[in-house]
N, C-alpha and C positions, 0 to 999 in steps of 0.2 A: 416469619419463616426465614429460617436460614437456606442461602442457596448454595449447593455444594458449588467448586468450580466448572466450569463448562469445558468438554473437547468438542470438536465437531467433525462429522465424516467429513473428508474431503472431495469435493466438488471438482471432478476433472474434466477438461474443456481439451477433446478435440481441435486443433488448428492446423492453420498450411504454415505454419512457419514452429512449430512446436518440435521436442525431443523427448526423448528417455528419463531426462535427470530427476525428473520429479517420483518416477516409480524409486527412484535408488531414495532420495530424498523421504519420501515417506513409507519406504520400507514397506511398497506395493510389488508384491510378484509383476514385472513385466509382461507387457503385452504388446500385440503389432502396431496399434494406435500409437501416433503420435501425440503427445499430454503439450499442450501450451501454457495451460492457467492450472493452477490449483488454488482455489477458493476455498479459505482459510475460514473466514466468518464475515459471512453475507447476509444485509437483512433484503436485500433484492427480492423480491417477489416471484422475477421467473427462475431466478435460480436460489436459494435461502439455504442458510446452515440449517444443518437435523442434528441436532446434540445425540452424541454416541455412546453416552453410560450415564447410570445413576437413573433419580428419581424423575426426571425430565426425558428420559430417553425417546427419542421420535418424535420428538416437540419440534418448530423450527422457531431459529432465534425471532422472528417475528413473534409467534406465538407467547415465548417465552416474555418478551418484553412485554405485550399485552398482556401479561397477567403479574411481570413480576418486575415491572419496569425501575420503581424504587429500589430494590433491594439491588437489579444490576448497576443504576448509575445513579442512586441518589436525589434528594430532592431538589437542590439546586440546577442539578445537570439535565433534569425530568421538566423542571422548569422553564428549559430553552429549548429540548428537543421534543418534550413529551415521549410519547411509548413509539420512536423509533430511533433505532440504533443509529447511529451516525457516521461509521465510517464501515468499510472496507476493505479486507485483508486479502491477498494473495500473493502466489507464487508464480514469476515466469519464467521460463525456460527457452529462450529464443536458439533454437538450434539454427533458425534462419532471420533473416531481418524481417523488422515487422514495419508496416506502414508508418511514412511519416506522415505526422496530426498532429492536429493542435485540440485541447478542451476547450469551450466556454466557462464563465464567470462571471456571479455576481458578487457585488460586496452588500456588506452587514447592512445596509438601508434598501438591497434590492436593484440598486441600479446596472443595469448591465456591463459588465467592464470588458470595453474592446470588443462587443458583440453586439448586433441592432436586433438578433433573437432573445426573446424570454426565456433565455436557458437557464438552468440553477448551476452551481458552480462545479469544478471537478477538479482540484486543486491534489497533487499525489508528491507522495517522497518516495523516494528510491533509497535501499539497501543491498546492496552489492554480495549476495552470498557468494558469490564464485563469478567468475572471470577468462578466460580463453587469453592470451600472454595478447592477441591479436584486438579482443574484444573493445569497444568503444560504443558511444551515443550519441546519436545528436541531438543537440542542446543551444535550440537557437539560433539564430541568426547571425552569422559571420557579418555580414554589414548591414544599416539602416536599407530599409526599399520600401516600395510602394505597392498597394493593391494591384494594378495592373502591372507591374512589374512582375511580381510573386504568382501571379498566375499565367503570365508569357512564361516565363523559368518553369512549371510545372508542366504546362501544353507540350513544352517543345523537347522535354525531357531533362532538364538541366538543371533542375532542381537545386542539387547538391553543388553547384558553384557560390549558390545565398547561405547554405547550412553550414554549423560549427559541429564539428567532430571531435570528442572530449574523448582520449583513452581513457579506460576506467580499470580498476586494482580491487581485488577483493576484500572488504571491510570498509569502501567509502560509500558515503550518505549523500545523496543529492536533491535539493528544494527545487521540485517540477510545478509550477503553480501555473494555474488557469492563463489560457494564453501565449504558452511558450510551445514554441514550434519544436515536434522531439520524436526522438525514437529509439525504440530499445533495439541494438545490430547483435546480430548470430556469435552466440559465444558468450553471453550474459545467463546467468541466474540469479534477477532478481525476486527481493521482498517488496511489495508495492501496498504502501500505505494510502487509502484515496477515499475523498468523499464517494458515499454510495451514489452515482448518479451515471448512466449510463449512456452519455453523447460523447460522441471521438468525430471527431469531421478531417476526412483524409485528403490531403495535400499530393500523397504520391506512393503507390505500390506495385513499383518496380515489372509494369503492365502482366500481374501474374492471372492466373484465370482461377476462377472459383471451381473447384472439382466437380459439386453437384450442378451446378449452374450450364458449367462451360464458358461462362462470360468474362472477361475482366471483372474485379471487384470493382463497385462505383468509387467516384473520386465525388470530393462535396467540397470545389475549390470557393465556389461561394461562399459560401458557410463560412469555412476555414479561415478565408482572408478577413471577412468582419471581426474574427474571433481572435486573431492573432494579435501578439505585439509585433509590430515591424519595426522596433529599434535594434542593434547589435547587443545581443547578450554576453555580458563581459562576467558572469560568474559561473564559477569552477565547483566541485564538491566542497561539504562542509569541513572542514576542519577540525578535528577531536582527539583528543589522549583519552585513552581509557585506564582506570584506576583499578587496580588489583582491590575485589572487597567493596568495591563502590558502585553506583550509581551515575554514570557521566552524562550528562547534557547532550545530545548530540543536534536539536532541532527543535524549536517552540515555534508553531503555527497557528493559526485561531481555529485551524479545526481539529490539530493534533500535538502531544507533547511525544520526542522520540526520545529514548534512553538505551544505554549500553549498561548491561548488571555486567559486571565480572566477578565471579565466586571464586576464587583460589585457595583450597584448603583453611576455609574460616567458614564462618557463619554470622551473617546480617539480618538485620531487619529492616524491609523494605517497604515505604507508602510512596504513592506518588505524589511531583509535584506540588498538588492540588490536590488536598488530601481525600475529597470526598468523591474520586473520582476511582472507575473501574483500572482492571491492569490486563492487558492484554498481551502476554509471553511466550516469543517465538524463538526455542532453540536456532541458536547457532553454531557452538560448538562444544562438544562435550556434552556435561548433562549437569544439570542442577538441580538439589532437589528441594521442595517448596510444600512449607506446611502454615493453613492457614491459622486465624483466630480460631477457626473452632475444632485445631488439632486436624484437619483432613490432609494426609500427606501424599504427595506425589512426584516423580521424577521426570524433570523435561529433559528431552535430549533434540537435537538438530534435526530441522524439520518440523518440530509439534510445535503447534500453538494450543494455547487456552488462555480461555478468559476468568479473571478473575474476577467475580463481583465487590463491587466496593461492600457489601458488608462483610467481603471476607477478609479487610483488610486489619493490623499489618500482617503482611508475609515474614516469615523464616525462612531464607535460604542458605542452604551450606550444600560444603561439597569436599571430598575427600582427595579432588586433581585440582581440574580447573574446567572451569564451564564459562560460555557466554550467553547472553540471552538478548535481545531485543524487546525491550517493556514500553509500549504505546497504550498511553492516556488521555485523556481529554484536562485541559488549558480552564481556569476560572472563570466561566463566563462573564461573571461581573466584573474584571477585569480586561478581560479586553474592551467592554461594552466602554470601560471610562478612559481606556487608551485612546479612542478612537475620536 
């Protein structure tokens, strides 16, 4: 069975520090709710993508993988995750600062990194849709410190004298891996690429109350500190040119490959990577349009994502202006297994 590509409704998450931009972003009628997250493609259980057209319609990508796990990612890639998806997708919209956290992480043999909890890993990339001239992150630790160090500076409110504050520019990528202390600040829209795993252990949120609650949100400075690197984080965003017509590099991970397509009045053919792996395609600007191996044609424009199944590779894309896209794949398993 061939699988046509996938869209999926979008998944919108109410927050205390969320905005507007995502109704404009995916060309939803506004509403008084403030939207935080838009969940792109989720195999999460409490929240899951529901595919929005075609012969799968109302399926959720769980479902979908249970049944068509092969044809989305192939037998090799079936072979290390089995029939669950392995990453997810969304979109943030920080109209307000969000907590600073840190993830847990393990590495490839299981052993805990930087954490005395059996947590599974939560390792995420950042893509910069848009930017506020003000906007910045934090990203780490401005100097070496110590567990009780790091939780005095948290207690007493001072957090942000240990934190590094990185201004960020719309079109930079940045590697957030498991154990780096971070935060997305008011005035960001990004694309957040992450293992599906849902532990955040919070360091410090700027003592605000939970609206249903009334309470302060909880802090998990314990947690947090096992979990963290406490060296000075001395790396900045990723560095990239992008190529008119091409495919650019922009980030290889062991849990994801990031690419930049730019279409400018031509037409390519596009596989990833690693050839037998899916292609997940998140407008960014303009629109490009994309017709599979079995002739199924369609147009992305900023904002949409879709998955493309590895049988439906190679793609055609062209474009009559100019379009950009964001294409995340998954990296050769047997290859990193022999890097290591």
């Amino acid at each position: 069975m061939n699988i046509s590509p996938l869209e999926f409704e979008p998944r919108l998450l109410h927050t205390l520090w969320g905005g507007k931009r995502i109704y404009a972003l995916k060309n939803i009628p506004p509403k008084s709710l403030s939207i935080g997250e838009s969940w792109e493609v989720s195999p999460m259980p409490e929240i899951p993508s529901v595919v929005k057209s075609g012969e799968l319609k109302g399926l959720t990508l769980p479902q979908v993988m249970q049944r068509y796990a092969s044809h989305i990612m192939g037998e090799t890639l079936c072979n290390k995750y089995g029939k669950k998806f392995p990453l997810l997708i969304k979109f943030i919209d920080a109209a307000e600062d969000l907590s600073v956290q840190v993830h847990p992480g393990k590495d490839e043999d299981s052993k805990p990194v930087n954490s005395k909890k059996n947590a599974l890993a939560k390792n995420e990339i950042w893509y910069v849709m848009d930017a506020s001239p003000e906007a910045e992150i934090i990203y780490g630790l401005s100097q070496d410190s110590s567990p009780h160090e790091l939780i005095s500076y948290a207690i007493e409110g001072n957090l942000f004298e240990l934190l590094r504050r990185i201004p960020v520019q719309q079109g930079q990528i940045f590697d957030n891996p498991a154990g780096t202390i971070h935060a997305i600040r008011k005035g960001n829209l990004i694309l957040e690429i992450q293992q599906p795993v849902d532990v955040t252990y919070r360091l410090w949120d700027y003592d605000r109350m939970d609206k249903q609650t009334g309470n302060k949100r909880p802090l998990h400075l314990t947690e947090a500190v096992e979990a963290a690197i406490l060296t000075r984080n001395q790396y900045h965003n990723v560095p990239y040119r992008a190529i008119p017509n091409a495919a650019t590099l922009l980030l290889e991970k062991d849990f994801a490959t990031v690419e930049m397509v730019w279409i400018s009045q031509q037409s390519i053919m596009y596989e990833p990577p690693f050839l037998e792996s899916f292609a997940i395609m998140v407008g960014v600007s303009g629109e490009c349009s994309i017709t599979t191996n079995q002739d199924v044609e369609l147009t992305i424009r900023r904002g949409q994502t879709v998955l493309f199944p590895a049988s439906n590779m190679p793609l055609k894309l062209s474009n009559n202006d100019d379009g950009r896209m964001i294409a995340i794949t998954l990296p050769d398993p047997r290859l990193i297994q022999k890097n290591k």
